[in-house]
C-alpha positions in Angstrom: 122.5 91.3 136.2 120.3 90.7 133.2 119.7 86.9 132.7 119.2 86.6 128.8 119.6 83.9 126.1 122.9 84.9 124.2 120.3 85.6 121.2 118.6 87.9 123.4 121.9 89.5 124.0 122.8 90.1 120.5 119.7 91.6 119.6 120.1 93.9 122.6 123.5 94.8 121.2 122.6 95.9 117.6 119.6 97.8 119.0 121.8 99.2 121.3 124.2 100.4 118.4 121.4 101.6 116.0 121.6 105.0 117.4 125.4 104.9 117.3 125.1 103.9 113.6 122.6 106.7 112.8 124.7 109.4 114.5 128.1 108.3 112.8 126.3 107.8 109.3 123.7 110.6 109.4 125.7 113.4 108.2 127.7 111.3 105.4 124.5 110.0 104.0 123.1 113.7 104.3 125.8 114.9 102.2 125.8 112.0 99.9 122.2 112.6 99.1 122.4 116.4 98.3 125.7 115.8 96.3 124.1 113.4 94.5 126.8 110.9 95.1 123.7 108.7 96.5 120.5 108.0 95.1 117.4 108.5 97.8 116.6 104.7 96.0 119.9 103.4 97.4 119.2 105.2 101.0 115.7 103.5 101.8 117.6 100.3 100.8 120.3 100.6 102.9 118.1 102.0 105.7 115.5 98.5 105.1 118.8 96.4 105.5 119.6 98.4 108.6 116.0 97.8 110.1 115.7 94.6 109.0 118.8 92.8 110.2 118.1 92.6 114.1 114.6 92.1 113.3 115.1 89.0 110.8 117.3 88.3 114.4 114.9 88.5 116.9 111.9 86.8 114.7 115.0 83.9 114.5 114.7 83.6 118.3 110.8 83.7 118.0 110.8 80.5 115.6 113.6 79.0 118.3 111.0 79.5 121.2 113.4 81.5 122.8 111.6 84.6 122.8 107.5 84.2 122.9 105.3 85.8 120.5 103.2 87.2 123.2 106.4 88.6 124.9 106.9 91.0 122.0 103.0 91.7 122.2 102.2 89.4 118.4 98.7 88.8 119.6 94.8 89.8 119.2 92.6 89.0 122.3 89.6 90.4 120.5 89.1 92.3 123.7 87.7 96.0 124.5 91.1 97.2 124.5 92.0 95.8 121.4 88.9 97.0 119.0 89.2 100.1 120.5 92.8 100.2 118.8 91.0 99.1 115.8 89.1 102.3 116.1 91.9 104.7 116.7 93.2 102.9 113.5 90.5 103.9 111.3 90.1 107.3 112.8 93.3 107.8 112.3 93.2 106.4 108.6 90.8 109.1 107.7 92.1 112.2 109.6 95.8 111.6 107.3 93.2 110.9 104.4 91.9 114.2 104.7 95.7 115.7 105.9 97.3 114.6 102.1 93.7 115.9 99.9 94.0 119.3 101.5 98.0 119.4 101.1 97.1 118.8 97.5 95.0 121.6 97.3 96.0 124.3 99.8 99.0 125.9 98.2 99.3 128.2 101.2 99.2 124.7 103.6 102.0 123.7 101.3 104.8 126.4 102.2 103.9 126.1 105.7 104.7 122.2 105.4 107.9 123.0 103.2 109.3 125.1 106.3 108.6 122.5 108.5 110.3 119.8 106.2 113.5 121.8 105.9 115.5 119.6 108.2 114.7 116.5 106.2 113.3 117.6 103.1 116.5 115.9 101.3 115.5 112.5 102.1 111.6 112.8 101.2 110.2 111.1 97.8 110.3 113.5 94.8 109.3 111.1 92.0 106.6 108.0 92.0 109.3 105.5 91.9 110.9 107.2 95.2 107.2 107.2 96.6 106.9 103.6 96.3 109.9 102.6 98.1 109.8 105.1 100.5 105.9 103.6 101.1 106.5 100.1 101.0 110.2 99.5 101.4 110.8 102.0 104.4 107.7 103.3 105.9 106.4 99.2 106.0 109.8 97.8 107.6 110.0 100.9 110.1 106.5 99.9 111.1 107.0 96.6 112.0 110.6 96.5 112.7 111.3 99.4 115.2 107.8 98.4 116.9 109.4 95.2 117.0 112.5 96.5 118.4 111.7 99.2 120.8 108.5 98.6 121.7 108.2 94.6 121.9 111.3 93.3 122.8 112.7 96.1 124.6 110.0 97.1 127.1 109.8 93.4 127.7 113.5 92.9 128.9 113.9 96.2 130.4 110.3 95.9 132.3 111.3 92.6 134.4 114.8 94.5 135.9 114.4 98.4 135.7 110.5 98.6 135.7 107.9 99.2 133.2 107.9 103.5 133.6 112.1 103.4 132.9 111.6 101.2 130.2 109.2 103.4 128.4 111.9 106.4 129.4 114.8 104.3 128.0 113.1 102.7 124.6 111.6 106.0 123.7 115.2 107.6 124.2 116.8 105.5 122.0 114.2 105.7 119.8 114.6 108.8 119.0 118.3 108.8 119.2 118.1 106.4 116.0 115.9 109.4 113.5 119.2 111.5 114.7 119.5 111.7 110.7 116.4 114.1 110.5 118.0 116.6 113.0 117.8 117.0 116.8 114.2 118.8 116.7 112.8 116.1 114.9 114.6 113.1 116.8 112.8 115.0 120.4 109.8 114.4 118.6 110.2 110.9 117.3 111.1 110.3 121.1 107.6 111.8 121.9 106.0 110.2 119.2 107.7 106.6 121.2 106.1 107.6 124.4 102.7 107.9 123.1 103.5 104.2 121.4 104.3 102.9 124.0 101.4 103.9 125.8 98.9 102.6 123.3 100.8 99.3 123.4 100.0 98.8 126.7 96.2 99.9 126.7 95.5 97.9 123.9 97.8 95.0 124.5 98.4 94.7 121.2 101.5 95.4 119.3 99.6 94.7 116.2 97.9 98.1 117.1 101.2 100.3 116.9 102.7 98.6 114.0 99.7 99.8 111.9 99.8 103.4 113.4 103.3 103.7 113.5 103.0 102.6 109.5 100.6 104.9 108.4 102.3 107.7 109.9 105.2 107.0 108.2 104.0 106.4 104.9 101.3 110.0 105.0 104.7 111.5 106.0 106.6 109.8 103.2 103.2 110.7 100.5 103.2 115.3 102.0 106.9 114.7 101.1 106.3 114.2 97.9 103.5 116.5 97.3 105.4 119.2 98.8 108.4 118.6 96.2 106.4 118.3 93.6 105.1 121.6 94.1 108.8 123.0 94.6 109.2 121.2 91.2 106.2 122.6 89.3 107.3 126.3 91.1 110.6 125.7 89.7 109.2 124.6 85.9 107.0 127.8 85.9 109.4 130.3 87.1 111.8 128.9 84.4 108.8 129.3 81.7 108.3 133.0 82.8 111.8 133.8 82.7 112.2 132.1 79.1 109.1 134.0 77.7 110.7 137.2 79.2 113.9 136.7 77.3 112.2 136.2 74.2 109.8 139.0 74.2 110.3 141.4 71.6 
């Protein structure tokens, strides 16, 4: 029997039901989207308030000392481990640099992209105003919340009473049962992607590490998005301007 604080417990429990509520609501908000019954501006608010809510929990618990900050891995040691996170940071930083400059100017990159974005294409930026709440509301509070979540506070109450391998098996799963919304394929993936999180967490010992990564992968995801609609758009203006200057030709 798991011997938590009943704060602990009540985070547990909405993490616990975040995949339930991204399965129920997926499809509605899906529909809702592309029916235009929902603005994309009022889906990365909702989906903030979704993230935010056990985490705003859980950090309550931190300021209570019932959970410790170096439980849920809130630290730098300045150690090996932890500049060589750094490093993988900045490497990182300018290998998506280069990813969004040659999207922008690789049309042929660009359908190959759009293919691969069909599953979730509906809920990627298309205008700047999108971009910067998809950037700095969603991508920033998926960063540092579902790190938070899944990575901090779950692998350390599932480590102590099912061991640290099952509890990378079981955050990682529910990880990626909670991106359910952007189809099975991709919610394998985001499982994958949880894995390889987890596993930096624990070479670098640094949560700090994986919030930044996890971040910036969400936010050069959230900025191709865009570019790639964009270009739909333009495709869509010019076809439109061929067709009128047909019509009109003596």
């Amino acid at each position: 029997m798991m011997t938590l604080h009943i704060g602990e417990w009540i985070v547990l429990l909405m993490i616990m039901a975040m995949p339930i509520y991204s399965f129920w609501e997926s499809d509605k908000t899906k529909r809702a989207v592309i029916a235009g019954h929902k603005t994309k501006l009022r889906m990365y608010q909702e989906t903030m308030v979704y993230l935010w809510f056990p985490t705003v929990t859980l950090l309550a618990l931190v300021l209570m000392q019932v959970v410790r900050i170096s439980d849920i891995g809130l630290y730098w040691r300045s150690s090996m481990a932890n500049w060589v996170g750094a490093c993988l940071v900045m490497c990182l930083f300018v290998y998506l640099v280069l990813g969004v400059y040659k999207t922008k100017s690789n049309s042929q990159n660009n359908e190959e992209l759009r293919n691969t974005m069909k599953t979730h294409s509906w809920m990627m930026p298309a205008s700047r105003c999108e971009l910067t709440w998809f950037t700095f509301g969603v991508s920033m509070s998926a960063g540092i919340c579902e790190e938070l979540l899944f990575r901090g506070f779950l692998l350390s109450v599932f480590s102590d009473y099912i061991g640290l391998f099952s509890s990378l098996i079981l955050s990682s799963f529910l990880f990626g049962l909670c991106h359910i919304y952007q189809g099975w394929l991709n919610a394998i993936r985001t499982g994958i992607y949880g894995l390889v999180f987890s596993g930096i967490y624990i070479l670098t010992d640094s949560l700090l590490i994986v919030i930044i990564l996890h971040a910036m992968l969400d936010i050069y995801s959230g900025i191709i998005g865009y570019l790639i609609n964009q270009s739909s758009i333009d495709n869509a203006k010019l076809y439109i301007t061929k067709s009128d200057t047909k019509a009109t030709a003596p």
